[in-house]
Predicted model as a PDB file, atoms N, CA, C, CB and O in Angstrom, pLDDT in the B-factor column:
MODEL        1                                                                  
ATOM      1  N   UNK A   1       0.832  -1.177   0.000  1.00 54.00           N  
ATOM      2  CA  UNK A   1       0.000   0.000   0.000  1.00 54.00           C  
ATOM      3  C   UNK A   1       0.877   1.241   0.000  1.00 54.00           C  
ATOM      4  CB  UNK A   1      -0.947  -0.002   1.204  1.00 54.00           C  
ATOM      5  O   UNK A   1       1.855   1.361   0.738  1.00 54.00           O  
ATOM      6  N   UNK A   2       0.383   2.355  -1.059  1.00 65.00           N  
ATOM      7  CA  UNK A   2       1.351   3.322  -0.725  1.00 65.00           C  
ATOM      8  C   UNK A   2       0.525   4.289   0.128  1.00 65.00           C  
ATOM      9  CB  UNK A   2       2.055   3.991  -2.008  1.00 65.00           C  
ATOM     10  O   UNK A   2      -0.699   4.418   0.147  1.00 65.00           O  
ATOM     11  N   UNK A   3       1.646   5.071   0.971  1.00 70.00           N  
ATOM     12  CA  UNK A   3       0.883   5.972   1.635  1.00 70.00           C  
ATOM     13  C   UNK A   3       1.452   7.518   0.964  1.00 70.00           C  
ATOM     14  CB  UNK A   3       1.093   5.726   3.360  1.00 70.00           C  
ATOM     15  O   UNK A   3       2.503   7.971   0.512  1.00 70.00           O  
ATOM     16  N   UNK A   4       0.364   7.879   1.162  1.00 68.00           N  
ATOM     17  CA  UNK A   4      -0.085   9.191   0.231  1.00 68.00           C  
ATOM     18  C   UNK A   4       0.423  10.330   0.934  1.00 68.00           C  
ATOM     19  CB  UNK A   4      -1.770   9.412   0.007  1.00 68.00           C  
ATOM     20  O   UNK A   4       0.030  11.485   0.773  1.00 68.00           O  
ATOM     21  N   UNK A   5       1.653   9.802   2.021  1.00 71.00           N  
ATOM     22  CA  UNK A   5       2.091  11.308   2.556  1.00 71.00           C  
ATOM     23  C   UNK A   5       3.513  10.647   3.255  1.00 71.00           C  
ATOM     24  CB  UNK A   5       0.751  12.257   3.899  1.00 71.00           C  
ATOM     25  O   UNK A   5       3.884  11.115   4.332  1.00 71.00           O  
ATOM     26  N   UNK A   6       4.135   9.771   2.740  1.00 74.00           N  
ATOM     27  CA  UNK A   6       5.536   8.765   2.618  1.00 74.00           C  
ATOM     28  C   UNK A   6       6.409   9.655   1.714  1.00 74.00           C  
ATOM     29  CB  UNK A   6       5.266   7.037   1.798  1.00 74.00           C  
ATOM     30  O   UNK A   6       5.972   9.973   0.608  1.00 74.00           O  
ATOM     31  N   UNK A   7       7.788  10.132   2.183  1.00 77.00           N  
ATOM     32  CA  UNK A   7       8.365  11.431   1.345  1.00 77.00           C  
ATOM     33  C   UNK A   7       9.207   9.920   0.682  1.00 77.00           C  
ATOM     34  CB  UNK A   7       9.478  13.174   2.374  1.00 77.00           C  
ATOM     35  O   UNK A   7       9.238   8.720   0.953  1.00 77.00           O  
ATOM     36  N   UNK A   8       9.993  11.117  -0.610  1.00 79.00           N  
ATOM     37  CA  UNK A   8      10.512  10.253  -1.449  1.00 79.00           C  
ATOM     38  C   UNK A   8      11.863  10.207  -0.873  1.00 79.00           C  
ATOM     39  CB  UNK A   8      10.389  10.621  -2.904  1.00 79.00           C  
ATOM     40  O   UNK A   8      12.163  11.166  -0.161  1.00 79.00           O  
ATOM     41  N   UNK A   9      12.928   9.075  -1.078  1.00 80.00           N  
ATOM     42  CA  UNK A   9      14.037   8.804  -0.299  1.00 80.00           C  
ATOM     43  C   UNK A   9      14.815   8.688  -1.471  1.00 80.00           C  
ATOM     44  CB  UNK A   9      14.009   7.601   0.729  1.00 80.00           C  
ATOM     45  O   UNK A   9      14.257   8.690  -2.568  1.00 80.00           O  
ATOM     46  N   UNK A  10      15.891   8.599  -1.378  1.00 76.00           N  
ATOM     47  CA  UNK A  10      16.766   8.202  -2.488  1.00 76.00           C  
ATOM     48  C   UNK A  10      17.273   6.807  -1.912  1.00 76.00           C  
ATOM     49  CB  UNK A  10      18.025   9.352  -2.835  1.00 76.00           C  
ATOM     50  O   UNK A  10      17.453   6.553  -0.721  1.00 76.00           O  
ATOM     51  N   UNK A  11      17.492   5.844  -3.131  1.00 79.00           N  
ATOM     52  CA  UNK A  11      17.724   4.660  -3.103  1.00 79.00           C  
ATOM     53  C   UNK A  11      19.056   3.965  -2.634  1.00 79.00           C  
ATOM     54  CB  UNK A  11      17.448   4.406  -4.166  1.00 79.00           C  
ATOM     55  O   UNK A  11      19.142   2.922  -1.986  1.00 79.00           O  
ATOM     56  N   UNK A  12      20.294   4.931  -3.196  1.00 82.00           N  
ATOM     57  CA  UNK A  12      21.575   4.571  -2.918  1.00 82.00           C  
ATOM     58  C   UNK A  12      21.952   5.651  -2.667  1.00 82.00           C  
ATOM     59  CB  UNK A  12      22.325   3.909  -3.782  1.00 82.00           C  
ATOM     60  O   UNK A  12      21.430   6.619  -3.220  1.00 82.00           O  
ATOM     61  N   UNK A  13      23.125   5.818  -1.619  1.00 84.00           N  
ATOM     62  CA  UNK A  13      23.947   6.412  -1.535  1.00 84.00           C  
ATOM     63  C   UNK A  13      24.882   7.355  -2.281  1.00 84.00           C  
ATOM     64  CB  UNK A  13      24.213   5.836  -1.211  1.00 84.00           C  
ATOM     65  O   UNK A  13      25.721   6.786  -2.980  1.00 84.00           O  
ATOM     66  N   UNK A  14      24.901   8.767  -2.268  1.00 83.00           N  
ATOM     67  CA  UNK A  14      26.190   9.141  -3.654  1.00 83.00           C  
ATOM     68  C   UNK A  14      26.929   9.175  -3.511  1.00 83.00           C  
ATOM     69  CB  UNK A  14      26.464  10.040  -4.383  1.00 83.00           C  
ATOM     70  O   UNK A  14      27.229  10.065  -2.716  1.00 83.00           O  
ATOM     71  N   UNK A  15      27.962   8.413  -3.989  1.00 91.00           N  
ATOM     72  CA  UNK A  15      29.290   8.525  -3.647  1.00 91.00           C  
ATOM     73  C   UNK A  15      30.294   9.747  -3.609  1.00 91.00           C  
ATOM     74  CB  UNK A  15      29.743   7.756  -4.353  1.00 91.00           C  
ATOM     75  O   UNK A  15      30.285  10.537  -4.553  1.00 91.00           O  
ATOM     76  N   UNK A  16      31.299   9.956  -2.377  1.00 91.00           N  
ATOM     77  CA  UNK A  16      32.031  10.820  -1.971  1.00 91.00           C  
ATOM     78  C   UNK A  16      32.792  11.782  -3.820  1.00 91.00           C  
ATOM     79  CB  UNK A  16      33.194   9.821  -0.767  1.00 91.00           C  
ATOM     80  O   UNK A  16      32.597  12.933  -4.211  1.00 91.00           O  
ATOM     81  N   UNK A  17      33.656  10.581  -4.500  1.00 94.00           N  
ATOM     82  CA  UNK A  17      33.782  11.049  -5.592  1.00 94.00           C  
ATOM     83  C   UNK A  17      33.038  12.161  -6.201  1.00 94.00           C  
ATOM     84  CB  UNK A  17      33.714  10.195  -6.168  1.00 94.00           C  
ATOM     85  O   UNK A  17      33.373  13.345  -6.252  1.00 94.00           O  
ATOM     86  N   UNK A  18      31.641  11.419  -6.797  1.00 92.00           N  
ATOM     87  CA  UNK A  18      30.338  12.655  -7.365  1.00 92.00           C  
ATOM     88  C   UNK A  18      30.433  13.650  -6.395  1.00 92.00           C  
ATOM     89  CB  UNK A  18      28.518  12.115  -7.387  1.00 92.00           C  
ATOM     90  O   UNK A  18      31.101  14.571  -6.867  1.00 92.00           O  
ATOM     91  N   UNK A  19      30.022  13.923  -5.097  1.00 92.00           N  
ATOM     92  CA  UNK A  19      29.367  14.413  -4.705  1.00 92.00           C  
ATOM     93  C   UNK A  19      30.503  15.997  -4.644  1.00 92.00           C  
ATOM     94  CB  UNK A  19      28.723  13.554  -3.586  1.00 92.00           C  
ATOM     95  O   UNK A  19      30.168  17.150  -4.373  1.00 92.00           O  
ATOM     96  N   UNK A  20      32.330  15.270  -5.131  1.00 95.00           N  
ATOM     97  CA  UNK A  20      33.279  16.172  -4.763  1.00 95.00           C  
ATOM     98  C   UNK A  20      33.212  17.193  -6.046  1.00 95.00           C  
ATOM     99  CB  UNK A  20      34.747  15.437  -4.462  1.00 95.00           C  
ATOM    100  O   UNK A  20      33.336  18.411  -6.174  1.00 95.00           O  
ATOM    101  N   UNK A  21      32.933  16.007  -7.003  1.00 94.00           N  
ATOM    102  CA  UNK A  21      32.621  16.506  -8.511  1.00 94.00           C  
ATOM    103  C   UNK A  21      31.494  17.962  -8.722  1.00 94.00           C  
ATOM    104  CB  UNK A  21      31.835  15.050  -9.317  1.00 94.00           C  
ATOM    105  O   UNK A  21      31.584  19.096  -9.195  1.00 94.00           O  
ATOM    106  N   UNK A  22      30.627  17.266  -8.174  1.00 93.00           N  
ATOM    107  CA  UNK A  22      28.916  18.537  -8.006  1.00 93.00           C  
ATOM    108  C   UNK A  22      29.922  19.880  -7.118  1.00 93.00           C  
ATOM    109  CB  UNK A  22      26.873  17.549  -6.305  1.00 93.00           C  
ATOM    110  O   UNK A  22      30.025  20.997  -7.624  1.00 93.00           O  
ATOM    111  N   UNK A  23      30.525  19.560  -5.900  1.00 94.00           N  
ATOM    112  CA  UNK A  23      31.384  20.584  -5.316  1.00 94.00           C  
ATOM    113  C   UNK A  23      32.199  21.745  -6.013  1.00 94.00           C  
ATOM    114  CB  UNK A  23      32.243  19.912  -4.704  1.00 94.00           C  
ATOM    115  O   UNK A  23      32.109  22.973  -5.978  1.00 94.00           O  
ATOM    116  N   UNK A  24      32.967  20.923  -6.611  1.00 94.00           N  
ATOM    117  CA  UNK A  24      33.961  21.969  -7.506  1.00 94.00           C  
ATOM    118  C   UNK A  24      33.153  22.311  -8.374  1.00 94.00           C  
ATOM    119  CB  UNK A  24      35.313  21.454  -8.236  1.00 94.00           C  
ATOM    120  O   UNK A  24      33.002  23.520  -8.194  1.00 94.00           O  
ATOM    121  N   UNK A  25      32.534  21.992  -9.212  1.00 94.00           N  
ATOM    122  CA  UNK A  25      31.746  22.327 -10.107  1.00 94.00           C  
ATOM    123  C   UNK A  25      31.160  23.884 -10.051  1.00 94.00           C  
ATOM    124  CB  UNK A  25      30.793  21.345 -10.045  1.00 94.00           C  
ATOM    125  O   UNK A  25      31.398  24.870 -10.748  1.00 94.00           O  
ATOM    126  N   UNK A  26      29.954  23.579  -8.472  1.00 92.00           N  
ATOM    127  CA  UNK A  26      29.218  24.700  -7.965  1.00 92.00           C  
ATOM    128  C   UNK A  26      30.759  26.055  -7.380  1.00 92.00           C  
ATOM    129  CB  UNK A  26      27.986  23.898  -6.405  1.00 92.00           C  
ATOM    130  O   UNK A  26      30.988  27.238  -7.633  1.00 92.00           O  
ATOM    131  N   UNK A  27      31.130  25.471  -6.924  1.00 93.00           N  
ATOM    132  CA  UNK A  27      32.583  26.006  -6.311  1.00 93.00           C  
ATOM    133  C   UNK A  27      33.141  26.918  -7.766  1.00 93.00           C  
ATOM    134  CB  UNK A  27      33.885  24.386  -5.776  1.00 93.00           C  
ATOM    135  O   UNK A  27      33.092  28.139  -7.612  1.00 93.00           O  
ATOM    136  N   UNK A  28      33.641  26.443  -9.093  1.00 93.00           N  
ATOM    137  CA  UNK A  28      34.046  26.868 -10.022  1.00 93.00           C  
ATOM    138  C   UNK A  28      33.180  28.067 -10.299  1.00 93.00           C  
ATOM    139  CB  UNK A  28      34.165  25.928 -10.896  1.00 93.00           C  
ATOM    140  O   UNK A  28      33.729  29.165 -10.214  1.00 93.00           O  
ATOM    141  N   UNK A  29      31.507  27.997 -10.719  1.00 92.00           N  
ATOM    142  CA  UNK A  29      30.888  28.993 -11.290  1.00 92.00           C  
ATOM    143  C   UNK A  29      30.634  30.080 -10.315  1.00 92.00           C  
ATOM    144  CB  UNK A  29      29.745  28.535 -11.897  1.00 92.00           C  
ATOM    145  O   UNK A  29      30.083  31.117 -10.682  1.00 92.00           O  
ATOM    146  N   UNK A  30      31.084  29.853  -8.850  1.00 93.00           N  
ATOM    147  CA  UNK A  30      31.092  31.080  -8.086  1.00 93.00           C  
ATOM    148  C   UNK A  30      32.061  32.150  -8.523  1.00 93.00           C  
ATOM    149  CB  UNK A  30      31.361  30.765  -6.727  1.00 93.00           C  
ATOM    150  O   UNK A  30      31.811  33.333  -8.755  1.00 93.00           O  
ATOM    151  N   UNK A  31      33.394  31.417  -8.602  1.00 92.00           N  
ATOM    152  CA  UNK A  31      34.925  31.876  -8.713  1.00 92.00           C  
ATOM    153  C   UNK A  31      34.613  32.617 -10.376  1.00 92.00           C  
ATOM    154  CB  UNK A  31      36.361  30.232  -8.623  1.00 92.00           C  
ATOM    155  O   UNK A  31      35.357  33.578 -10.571  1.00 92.00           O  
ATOM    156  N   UNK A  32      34.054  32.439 -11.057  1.00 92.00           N  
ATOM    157  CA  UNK A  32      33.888  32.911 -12.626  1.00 92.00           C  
ATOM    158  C   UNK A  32      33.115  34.276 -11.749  1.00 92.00           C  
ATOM    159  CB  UNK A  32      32.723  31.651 -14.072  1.00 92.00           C  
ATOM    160  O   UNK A  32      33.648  35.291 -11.301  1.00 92.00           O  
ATOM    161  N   UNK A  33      32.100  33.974 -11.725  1.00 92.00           N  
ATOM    162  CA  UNK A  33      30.825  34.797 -12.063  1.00 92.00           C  
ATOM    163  C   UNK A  33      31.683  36.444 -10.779  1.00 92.00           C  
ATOM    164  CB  UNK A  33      28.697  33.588 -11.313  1.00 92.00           C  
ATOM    165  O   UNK A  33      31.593  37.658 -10.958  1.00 92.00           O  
ATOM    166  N   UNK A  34      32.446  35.611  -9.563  1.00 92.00           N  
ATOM    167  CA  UNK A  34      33.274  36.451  -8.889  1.00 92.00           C  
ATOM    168  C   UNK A  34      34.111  37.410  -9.460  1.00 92.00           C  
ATOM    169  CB  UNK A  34      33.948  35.805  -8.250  1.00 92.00           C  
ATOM    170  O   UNK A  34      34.130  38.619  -9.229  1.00 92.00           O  
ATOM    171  N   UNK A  35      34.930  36.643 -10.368  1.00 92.00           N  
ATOM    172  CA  UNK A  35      36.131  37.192 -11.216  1.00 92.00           C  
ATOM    173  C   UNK A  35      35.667  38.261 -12.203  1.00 92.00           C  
ATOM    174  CB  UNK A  35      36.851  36.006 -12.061  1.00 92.00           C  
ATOM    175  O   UNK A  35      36.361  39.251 -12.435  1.00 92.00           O  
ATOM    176  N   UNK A  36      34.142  37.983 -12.946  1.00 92.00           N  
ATOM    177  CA  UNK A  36      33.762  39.057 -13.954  1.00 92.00           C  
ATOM    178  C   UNK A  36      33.029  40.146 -12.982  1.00 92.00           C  
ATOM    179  CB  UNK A  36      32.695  38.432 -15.269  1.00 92.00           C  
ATOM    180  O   UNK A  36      32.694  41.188 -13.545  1.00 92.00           O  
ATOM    181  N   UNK A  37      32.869  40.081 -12.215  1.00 91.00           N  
ATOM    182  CA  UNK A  37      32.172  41.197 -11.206  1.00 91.00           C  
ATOM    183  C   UNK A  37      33.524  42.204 -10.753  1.00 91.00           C  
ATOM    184  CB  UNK A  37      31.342  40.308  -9.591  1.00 91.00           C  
ATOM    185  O   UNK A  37      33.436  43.426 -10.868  1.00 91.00           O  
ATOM    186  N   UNK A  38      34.471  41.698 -10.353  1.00 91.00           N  
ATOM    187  CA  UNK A  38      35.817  42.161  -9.640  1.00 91.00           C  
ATOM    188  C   UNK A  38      36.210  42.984 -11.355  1.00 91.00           C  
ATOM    189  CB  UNK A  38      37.174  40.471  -8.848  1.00 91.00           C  
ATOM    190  O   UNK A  38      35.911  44.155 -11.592  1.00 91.00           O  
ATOM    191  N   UNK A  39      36.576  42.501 -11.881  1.00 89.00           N  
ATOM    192  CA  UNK A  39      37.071  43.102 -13.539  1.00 89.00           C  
ATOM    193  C   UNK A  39      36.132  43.859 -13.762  1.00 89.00           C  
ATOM    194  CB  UNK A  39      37.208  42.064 -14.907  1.00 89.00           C  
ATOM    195  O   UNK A  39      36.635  44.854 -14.285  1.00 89.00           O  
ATOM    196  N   UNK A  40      34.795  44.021 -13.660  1.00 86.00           N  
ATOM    197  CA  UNK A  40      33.868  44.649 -14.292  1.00 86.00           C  
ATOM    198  C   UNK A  40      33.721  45.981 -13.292  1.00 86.00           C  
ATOM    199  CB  UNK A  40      32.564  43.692 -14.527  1.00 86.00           C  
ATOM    200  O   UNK A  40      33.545  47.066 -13.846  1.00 86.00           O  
ATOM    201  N   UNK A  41      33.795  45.921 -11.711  1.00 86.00           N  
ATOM    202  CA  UNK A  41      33.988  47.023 -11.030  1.00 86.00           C  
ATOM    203  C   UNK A  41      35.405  47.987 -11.570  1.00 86.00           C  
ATOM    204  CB  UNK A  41      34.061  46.504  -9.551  1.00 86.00           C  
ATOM    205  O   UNK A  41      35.480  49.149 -11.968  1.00 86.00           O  
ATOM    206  N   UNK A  42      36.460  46.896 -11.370  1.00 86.00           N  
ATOM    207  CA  UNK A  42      37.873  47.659 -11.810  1.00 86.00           C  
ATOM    208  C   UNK A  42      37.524  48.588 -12.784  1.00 86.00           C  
ATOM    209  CB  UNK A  42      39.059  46.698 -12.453  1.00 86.00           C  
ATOM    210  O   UNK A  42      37.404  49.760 -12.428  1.00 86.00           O  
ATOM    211  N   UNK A  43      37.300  48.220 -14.198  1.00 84.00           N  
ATOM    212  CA  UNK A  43      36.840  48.658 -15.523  1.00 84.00           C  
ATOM    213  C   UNK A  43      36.135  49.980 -14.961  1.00 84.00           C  
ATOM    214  CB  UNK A  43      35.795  47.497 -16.405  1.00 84.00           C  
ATOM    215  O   UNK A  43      36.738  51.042 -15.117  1.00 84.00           O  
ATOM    216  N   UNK A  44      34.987  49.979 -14.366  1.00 81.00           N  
ATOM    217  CA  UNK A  44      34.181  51.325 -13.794  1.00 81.00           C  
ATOM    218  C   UNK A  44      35.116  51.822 -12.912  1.00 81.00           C  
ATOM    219  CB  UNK A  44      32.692  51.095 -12.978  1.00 81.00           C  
ATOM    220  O   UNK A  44      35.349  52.989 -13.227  1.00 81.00           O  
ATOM    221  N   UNK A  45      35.684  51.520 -12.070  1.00 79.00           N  
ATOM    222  CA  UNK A  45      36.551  52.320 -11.088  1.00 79.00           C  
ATOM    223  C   UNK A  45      37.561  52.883 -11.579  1.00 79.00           C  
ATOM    224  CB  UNK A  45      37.049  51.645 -10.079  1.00 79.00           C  
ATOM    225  O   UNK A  45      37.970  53.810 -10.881  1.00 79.00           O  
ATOM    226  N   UNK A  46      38.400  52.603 -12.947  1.00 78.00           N  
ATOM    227  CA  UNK A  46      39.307  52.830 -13.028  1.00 78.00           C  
ATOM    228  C   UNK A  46      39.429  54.191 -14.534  1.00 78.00           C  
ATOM    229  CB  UNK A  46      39.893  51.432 -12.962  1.00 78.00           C  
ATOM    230  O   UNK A  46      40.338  54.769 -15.129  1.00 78.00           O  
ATOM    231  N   UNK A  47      37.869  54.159 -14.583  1.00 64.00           N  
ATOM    232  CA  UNK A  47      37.030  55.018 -15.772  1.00 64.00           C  
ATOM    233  C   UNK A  47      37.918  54.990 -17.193  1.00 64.00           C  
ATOM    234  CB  UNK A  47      36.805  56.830 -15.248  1.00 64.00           C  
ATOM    235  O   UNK A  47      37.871  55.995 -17.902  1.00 64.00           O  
ATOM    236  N   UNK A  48      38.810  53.723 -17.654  1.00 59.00           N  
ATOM    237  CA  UNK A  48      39.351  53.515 -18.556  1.00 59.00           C  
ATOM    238  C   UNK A  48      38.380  52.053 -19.618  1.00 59.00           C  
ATOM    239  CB  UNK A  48      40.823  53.343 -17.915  1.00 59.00           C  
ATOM    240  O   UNK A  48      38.847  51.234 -20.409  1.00 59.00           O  
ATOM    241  N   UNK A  49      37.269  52.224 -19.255  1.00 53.00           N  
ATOM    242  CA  UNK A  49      36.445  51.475 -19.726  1.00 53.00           C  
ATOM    243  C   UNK A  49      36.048  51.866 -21.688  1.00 53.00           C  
ATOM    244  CB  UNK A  49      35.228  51.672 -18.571  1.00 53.00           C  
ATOM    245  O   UNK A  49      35.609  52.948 -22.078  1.00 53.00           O  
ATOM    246  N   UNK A  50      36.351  50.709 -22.560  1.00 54.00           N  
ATOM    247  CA  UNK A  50      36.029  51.073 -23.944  1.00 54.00           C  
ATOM    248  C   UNK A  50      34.647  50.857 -23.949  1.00 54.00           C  
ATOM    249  CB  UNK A  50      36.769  50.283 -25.062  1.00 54.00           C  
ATOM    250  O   UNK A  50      34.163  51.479 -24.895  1.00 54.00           O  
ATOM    251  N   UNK A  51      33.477  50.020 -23.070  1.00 52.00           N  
ATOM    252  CA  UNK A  51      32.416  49.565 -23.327  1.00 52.00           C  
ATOM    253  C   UNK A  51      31.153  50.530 -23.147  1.00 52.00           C  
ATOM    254  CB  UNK A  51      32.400  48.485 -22.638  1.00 52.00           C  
ATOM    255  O   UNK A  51      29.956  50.244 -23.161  1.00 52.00           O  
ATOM    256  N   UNK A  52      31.918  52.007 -22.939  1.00 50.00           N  
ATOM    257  CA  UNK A  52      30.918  53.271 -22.393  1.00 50.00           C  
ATOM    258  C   UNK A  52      30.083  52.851 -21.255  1.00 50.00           C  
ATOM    259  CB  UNK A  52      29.830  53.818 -23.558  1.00 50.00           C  
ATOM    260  O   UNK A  52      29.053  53.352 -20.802  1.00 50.00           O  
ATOM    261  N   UNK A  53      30.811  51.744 -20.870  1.00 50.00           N  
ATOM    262  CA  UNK A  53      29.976  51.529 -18.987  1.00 50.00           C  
ATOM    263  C   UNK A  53      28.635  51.256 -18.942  1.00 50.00           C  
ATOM    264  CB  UNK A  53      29.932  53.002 -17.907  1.00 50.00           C  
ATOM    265  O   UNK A  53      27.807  51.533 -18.074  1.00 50.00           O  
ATOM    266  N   UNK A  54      28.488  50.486 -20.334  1.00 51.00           N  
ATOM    267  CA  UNK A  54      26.723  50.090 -20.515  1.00 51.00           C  
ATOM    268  C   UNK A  54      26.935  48.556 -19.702  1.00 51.00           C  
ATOM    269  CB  UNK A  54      25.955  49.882 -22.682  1.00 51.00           C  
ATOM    270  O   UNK A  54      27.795  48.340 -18.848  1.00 51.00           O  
ATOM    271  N   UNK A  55      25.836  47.490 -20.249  1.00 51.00           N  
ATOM    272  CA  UNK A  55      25.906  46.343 -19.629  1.00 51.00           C  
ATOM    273  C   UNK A  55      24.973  46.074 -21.069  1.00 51.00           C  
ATOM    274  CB  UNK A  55      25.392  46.115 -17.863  1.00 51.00           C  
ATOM    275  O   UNK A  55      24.441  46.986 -21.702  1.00 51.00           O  
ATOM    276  N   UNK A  56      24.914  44.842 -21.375  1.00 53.00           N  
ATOM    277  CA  UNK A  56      23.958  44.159 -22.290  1.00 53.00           C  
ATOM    278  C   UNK A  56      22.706  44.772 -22.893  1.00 53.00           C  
ATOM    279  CB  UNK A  56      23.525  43.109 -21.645  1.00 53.00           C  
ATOM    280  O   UNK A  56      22.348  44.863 -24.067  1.00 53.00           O  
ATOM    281  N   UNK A  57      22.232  45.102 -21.939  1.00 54.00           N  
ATOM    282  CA  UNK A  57      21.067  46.111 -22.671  1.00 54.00           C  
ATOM    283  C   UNK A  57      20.764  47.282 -22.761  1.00 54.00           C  
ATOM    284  CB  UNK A  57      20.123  45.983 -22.422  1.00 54.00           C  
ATOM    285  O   UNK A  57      19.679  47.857 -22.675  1.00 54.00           O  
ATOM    286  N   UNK A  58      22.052  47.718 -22.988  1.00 56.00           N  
ATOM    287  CA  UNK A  58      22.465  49.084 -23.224  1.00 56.00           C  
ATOM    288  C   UNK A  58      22.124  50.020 -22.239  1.00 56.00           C  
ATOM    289  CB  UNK A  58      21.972  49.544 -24.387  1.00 56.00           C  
ATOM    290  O   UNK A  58      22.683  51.101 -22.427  1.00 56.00           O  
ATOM    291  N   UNK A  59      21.295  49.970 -21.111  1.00 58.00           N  
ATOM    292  CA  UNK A  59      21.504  50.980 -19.765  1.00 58.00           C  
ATOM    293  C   UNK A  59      22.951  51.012 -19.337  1.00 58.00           C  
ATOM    294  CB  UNK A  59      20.613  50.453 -18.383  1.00 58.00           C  
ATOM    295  O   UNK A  59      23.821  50.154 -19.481  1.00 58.00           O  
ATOM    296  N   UNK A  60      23.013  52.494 -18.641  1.00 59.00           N  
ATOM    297  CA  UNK A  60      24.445  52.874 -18.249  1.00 59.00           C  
ATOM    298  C   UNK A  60      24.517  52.872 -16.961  1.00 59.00           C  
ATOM    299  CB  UNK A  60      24.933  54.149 -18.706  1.00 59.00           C  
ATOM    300  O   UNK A  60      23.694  53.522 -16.316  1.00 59.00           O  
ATOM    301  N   UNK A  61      25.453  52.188 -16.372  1.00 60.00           N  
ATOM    302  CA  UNK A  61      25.763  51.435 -15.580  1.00 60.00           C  
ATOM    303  C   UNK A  61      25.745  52.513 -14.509  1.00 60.00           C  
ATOM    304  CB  UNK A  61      26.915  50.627 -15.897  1.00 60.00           C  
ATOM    305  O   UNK A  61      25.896  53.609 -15.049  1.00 60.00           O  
ATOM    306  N   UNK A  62      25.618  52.606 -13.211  1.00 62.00           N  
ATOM    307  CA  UNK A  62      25.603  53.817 -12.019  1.00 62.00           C  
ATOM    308  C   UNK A  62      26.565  52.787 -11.241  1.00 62.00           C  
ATOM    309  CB  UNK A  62      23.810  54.386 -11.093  1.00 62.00           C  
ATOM    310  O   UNK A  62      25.987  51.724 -11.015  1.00 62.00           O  
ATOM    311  N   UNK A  63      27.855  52.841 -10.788  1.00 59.00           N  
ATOM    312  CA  UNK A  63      28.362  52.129  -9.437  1.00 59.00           C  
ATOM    313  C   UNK A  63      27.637  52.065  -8.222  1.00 59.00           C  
ATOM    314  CB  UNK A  63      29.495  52.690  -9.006  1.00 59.00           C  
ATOM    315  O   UNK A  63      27.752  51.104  -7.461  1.00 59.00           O  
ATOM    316  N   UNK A  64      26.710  53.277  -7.937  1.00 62.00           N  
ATOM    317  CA  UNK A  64      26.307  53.402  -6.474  1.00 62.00           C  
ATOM    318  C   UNK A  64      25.140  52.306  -6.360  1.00 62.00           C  
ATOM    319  CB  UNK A  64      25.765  55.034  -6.048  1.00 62.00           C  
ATOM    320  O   UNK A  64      24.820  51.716  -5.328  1.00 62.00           O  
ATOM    321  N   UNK A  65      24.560  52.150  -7.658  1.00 62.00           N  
ATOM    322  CA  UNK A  65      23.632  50.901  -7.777  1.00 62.00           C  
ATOM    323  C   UNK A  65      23.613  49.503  -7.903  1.00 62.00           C  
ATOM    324  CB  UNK A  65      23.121  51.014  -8.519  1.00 62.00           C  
ATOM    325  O   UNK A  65      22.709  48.669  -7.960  1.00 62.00           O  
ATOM    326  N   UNK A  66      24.839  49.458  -7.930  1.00 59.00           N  
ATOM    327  CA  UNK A  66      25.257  47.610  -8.087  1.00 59.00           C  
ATOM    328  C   UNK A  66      25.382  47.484  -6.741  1.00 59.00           C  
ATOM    329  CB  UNK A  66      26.889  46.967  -9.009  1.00 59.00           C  
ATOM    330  O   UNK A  66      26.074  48.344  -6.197  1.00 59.00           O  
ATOM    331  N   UNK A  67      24.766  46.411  -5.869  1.00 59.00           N  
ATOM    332  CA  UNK A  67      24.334  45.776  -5.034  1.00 59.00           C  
ATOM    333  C   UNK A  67      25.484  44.721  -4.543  1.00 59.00           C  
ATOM    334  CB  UNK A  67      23.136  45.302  -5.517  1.00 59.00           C  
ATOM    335  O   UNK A  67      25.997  44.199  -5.533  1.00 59.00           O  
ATOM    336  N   UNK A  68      25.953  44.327  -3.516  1.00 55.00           N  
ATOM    337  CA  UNK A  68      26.798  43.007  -3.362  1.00 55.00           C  
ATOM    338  C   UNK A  68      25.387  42.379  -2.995  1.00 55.00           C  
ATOM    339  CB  UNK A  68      28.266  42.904  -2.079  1.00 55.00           C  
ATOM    340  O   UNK A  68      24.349  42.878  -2.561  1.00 55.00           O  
ATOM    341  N   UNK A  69      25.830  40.837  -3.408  1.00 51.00           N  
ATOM    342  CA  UNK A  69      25.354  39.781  -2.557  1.00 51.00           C  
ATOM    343  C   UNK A  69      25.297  39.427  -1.405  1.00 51.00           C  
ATOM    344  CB  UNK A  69      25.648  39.080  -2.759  1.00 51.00           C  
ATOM    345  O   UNK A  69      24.751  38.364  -1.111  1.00 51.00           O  
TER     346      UNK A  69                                                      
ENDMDL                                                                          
END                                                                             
């Protein structure tokens, strides 16, 4: 009989390996997404920017408005 309020479990175990794999992984796209934020402040801070200090959709960028995480 199933019961209709029995949570779902996982079957096996994940191994240490994967689980180091999923780690670095998540770990890596912090260190990127870090690195273009750090370059992309420099670039504005350093007002030697060729990109006229827009961002993708062409609004112009304000420093006092970019937010940390």
């Amino acid at each position: 009989m199933n019961n209709p309020f029995s949570m779902a479990v996982p079957k096996k175990r994940t191994s240490i390996s994967k689980k180091h794999i999923r780690k670095n992984i998540w770990k890596k796209k912090g260190y990127w997404a870090a690195l273009k934020a750090l370059s992309i402040g420099k670039s504005l801070y350093s007002d030697k920017s060729t990109l006229s200090k827009s961002n993708n959709f062409g609004r112009v960028i304000n420093p006092l408005e970019i937010q940390t995480i």
